[in-house]
N, C-alpha and C positions, 0 to 999 in steps of 0.2 A: 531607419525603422523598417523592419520587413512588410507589413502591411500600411502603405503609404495612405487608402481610406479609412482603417481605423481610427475612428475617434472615440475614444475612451476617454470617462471622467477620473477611473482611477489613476494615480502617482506610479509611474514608473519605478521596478525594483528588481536589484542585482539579485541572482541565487543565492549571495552570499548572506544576504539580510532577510530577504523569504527562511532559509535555512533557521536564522536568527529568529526568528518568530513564530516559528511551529516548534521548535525546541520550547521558546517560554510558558508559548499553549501548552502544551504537553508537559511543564512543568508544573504547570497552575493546574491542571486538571488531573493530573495524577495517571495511573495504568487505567488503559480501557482495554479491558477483556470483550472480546468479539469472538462470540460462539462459534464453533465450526458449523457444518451443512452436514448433519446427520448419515449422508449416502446412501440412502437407500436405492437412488435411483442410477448409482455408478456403475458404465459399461464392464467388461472383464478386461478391457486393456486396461482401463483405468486403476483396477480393483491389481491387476499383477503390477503395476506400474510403484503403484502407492506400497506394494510389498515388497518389490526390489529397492526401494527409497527406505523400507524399513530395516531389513535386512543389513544397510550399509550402516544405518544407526540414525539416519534422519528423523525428523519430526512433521508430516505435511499436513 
């Protein structure tokens, strides 16, 4: 175990079963759309940044 004091009550779990159980959440729950951040308050590197990301065809 990497931290030899942690004692934790929760069950120990492989990536592979974590992986396994946020897929069935997110089946059971369906799409959750999470708004973007408006930018009003975005630097100008940021503002050229997010337009060479557009220019290649990205979505950010």
């Amino acid at each position: 175990m990497a931290f030899k004091t942690l004692k934790t009550k929760r069950e120990v779990i492989s990536l592979t079963e974590l992986d396994k159980q946020i897929a069935a959440q997110r089946l059971a729950v369906g799409e959750v759309c999470v708004s973007q951040n408006a930018g009003t308050r975005r630097t100008e590197t940021k503002k050229a940044l997010l337009a060479q990301i557009a220019k290649v065809g990205g979505n950010w």
